[in-house]
C-alpha positions as CSV (number, residue, x, y, z in Angstrom):
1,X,0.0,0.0,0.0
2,X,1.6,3.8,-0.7
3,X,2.6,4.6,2.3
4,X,0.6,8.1,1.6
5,X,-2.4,6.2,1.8
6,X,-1.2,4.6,4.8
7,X,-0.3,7.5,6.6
8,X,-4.0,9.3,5.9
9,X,-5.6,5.5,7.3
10,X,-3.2,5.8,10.5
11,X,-3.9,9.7,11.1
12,X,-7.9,8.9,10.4
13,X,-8.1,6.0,12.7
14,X,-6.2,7.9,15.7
15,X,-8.4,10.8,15.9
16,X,-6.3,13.4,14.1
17,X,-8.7,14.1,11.2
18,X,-12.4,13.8,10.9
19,X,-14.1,11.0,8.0
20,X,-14.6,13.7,6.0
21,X,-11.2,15.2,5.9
22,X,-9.9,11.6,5.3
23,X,-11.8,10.9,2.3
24,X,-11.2,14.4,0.6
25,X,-7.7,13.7,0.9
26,X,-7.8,10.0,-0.1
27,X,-9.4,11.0,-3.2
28,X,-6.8,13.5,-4.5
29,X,-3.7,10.6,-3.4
30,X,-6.1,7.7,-5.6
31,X,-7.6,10.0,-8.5
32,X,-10.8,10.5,-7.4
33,X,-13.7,9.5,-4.9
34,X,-14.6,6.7,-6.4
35,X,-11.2,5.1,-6.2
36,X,-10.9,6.1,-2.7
37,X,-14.3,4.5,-1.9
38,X,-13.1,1.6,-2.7
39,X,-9.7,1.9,-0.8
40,X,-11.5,2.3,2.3
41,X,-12.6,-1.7,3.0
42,X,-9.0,-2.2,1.9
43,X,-7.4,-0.2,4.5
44,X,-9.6,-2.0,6.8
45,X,-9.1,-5.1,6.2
46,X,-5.4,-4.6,6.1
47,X,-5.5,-2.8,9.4
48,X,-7.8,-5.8,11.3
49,X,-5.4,-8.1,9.9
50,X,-2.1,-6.5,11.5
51,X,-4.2,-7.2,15.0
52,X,-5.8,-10.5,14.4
53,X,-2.9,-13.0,14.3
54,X,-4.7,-15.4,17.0
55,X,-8.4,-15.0,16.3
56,X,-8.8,-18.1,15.0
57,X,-6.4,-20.4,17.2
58,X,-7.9,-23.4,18.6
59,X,-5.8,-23.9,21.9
60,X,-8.0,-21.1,23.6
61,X,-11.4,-20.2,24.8
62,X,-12.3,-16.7,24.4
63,X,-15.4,-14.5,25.6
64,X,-17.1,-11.5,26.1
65,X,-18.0,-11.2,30.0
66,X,-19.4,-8.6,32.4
67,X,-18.5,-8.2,36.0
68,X,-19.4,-5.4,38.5
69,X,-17.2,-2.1,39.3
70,X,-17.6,0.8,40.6
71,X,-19.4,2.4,38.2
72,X,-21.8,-0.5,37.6
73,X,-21.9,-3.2,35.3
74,X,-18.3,-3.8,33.6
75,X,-17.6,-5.1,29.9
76,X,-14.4,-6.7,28.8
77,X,-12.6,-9.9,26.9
78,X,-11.6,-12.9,28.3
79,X,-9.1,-15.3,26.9
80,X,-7.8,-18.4,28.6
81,X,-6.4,-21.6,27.3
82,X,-8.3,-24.4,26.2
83,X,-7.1,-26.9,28.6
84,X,-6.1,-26.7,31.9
85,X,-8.4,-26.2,35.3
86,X,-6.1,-22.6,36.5
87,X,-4.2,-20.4,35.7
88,X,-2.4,-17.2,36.9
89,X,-3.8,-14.3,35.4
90,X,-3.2,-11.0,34.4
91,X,-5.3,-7.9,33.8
92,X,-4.6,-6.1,30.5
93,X,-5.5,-2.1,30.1
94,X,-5.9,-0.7,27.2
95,X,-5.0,3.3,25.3
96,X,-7.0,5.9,24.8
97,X,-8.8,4.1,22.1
98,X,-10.9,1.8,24.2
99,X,-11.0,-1.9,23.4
100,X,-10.3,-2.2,20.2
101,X,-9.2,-5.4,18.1
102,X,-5.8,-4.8,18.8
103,X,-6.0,-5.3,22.4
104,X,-8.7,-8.0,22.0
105,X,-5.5,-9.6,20.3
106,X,-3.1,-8.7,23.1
107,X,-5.0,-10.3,25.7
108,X,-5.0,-13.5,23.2
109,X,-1.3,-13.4,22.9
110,X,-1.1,-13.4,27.1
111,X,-3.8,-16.2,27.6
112,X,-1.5,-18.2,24.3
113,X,1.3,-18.2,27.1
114,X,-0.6,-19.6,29.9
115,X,-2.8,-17.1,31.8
116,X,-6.8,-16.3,32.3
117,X,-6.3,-12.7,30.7
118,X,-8.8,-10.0,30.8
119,X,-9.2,-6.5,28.8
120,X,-11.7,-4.3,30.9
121,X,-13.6,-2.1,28.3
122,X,-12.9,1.5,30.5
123,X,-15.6,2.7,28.0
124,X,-18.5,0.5,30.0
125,X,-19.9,3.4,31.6
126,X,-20.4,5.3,28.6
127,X,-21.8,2.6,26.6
128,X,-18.6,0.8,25.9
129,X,-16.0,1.6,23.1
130,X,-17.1,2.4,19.6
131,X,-14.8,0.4,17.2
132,X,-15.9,1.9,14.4
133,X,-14.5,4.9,15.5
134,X,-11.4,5.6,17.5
135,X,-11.8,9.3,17.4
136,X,-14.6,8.8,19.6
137,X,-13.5,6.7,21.7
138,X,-10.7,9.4,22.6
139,X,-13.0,11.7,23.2
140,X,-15.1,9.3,25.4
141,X,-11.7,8.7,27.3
142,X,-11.8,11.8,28.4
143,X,-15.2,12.1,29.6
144,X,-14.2,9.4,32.1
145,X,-13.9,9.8,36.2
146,X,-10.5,9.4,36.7
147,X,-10.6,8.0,40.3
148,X,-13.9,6.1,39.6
149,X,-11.9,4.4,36.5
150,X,-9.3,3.8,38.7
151,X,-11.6,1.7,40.7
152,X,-13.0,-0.2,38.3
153,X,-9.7,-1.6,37.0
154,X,-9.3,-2.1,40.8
155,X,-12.5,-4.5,40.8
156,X,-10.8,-5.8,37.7
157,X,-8.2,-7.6,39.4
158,X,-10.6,-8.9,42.4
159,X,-13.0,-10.5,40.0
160,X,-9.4,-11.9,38.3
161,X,-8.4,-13.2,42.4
162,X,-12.0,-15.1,43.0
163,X,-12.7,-16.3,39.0
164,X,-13.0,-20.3,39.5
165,X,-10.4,-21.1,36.8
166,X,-7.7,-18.4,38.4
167,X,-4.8,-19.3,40.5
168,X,-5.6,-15.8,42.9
169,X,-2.4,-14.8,41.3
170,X,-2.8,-11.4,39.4
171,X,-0.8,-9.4,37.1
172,X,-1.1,-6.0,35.6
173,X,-0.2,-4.5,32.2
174,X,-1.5,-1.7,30.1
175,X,-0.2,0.7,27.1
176,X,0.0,4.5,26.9
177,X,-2.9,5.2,28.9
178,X,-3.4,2.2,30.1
179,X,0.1,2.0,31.3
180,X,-0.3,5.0,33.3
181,X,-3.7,3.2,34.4
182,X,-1.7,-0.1,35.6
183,X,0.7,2.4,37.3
184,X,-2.4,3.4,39.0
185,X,-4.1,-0.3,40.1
186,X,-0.6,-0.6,41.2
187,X,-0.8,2.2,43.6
188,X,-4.5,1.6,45.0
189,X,-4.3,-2.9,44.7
190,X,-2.5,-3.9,47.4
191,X,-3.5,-7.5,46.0
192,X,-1.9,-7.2,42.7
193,X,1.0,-9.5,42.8
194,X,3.2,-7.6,39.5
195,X,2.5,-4.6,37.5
196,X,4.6,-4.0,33.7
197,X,3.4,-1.2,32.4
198,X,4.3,-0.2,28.8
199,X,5.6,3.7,28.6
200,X,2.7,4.9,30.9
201,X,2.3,8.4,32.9
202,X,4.0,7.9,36.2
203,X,2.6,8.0,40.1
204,X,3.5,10.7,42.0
205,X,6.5,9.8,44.8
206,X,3.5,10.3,47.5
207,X,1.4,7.3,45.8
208,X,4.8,5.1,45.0
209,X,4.9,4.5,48.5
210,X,1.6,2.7,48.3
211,X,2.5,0.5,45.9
212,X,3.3,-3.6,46.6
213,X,3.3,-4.8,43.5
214,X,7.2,-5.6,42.3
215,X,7.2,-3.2,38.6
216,X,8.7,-3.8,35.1
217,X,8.4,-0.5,33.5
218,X,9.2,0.1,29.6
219,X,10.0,2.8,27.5
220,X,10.3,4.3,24.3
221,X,13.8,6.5,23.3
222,X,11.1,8.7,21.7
223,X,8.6,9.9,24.0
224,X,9.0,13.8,24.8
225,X,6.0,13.3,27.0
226,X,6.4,10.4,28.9
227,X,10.0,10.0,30.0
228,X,10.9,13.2,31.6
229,X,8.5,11.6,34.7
230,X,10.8,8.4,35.1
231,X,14.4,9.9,36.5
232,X,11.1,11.2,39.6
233,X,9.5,7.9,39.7
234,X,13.0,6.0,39.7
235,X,13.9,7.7,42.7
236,X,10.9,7.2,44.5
237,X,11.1,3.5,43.9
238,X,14.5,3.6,45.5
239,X,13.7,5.7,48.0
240,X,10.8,3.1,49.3
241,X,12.9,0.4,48.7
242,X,11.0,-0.9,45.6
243,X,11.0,-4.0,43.7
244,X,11.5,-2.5,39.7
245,X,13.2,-3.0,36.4
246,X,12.8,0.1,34.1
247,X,13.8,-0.8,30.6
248,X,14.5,1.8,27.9
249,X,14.2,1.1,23.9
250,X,16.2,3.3,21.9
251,X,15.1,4.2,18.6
252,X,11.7,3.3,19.6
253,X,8.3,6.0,19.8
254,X,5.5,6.1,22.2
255,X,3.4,2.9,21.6
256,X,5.8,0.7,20.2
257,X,4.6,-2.4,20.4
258,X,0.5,-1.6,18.9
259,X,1.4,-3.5,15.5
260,X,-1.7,-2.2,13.9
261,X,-0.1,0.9,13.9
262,X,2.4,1.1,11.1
263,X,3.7,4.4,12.0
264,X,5.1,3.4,15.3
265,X,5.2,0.0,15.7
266,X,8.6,-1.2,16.2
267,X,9.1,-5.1,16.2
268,X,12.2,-5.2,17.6
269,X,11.6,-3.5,21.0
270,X,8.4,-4.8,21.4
271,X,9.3,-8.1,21.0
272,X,12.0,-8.1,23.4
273,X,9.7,-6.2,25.8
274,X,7.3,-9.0,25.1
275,X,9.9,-11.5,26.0
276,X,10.9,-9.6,29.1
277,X,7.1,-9.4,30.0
278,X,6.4,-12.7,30.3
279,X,9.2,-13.9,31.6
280,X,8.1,-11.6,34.6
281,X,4.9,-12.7,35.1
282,X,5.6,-16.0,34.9
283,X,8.4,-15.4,37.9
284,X,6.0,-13.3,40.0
285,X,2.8,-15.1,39.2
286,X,4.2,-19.1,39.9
């Protein structure tokens, strides 16, 4: 695909022009509306596919469940293997974007490597996430109550400790805002057995000394917004006497490892971060 085209899918799909801007400039890269018409089941197709690598595996069991937060009635997707009778499990939060396909996939690729995983839709209490439209569901994002959000991800990893087929062993991991949100059921779970979350806003040195979770925290080289917060949040861990690993990608950009994303996806360092997470959670969740 021209990577013009490809750049006016990635800037349409994360909120940064309107449907109607995307289209008017689709048409003058493809010669015309008609042309671009047609490109646009294309580009979705292409863009589902980048996210979907496990939706058709056979060694798991996969569902859309409910279970109650703060605000109410919670949505999310849960993967587990096939066979087995328990597993650890780990609660997976995701951007700004809602619960999109991509994560539905994430949380496949954790249950593939032997956990109950869960992706709490954050959305629930506005109606849950429209996938059909991730400028939406950043705008939704921000309609949310930050602290009542915060508990429902807390609830999150209680329904994870008393599900039937869970060991009551409960990680944590989330992306961009969702790694600021794991940061966060780090902080107020004093349950949560390990946290890893993927460059995420950090807790203030006051909330640090909450947290009992041991923390794998990883970061991109390229993330003006993020990092100047970790030299803080490195010495607060210290300073409590923390369990961490902070882990820095050079080369890499804010939201390395969302593979639908062409523009900043970068297989290298989100493999390896990958590799490092599971490794974790398989230590901290035995």
């Amino acid at each position: 695909m021209d990577k013009k085209i490809t750049a006016l899918y990635v800037d349409y799909k994360q909120g940064r022009t309107n449907r109607r801007d995307f289209v008017r400039k689709l048409a003058m890269v493809a010669g015309g509306s008609v042309a671009a018409m047609a490109l646009i089941p294309v580009l979705e197709e292409e863009s589902l596919g980048a996210s979907s690598s496990y939706q058709q595996d056979t060694e798991l069991m996969t569902e859309f469940i409910k279970f109650s937060g703060e605000t109410g009635e919670m949505k999310g997707f849960l993967a587990r293997p096939k066979d087995g009778k328990k597993f650890p499990s780990v609660l997976i939060i995701h951007e700004n974007r809602g619960l999109q396909p991509h994560i539905q996939d994430v949380t496949r690729r954790m249950a593939k490597e032997g956990f109950l995983a869960l992706a709490p839709d954050a959305l629930s209490p506005l109606g849950g996430t429209p996938v059909d439209d991730q400028a939406k569901a950043v705008s939704m994002i921000g309609q949310l109550d930050y602290d009542k959000t915060i508990k429902n991800f807390v609830a999150a990893v209680k329904y994870l400790k008393t599900h039937p087929l869970s060991t009551g062993k409960v990680g944590c991991t989330g992306f961009c805002w969702g790694g600021g949100m794991t940061n966060q059921v780090a902080v107020n779970s004093p349950d949560l057995d390990a946290a890893v979350p993927y460059y995420g806003k950090q807790p203030t040195a006051e909330q640090v000394a909450k947290i009992k979770a041991p923390i794998m925290a990883h970061y991109a080289g390229d993330d003006a917004f993020i990092n100047p917060g970790i030299p803080a949040f490195e010495e607060a861990l210290k300073k409590e006497k923390k369990e961490y690993q902070i882990f820095m990608y050079e080369g890499a950009q804010h939201a390395f490892n969302n593979d639908s994303n062409p523009e900043r996806y970068n297989e290298k360092a989100a493999k390896l971060a990958w590799s490092r997470t599971i490794a974790f959670f398989k230590e901290k969740l035995k």
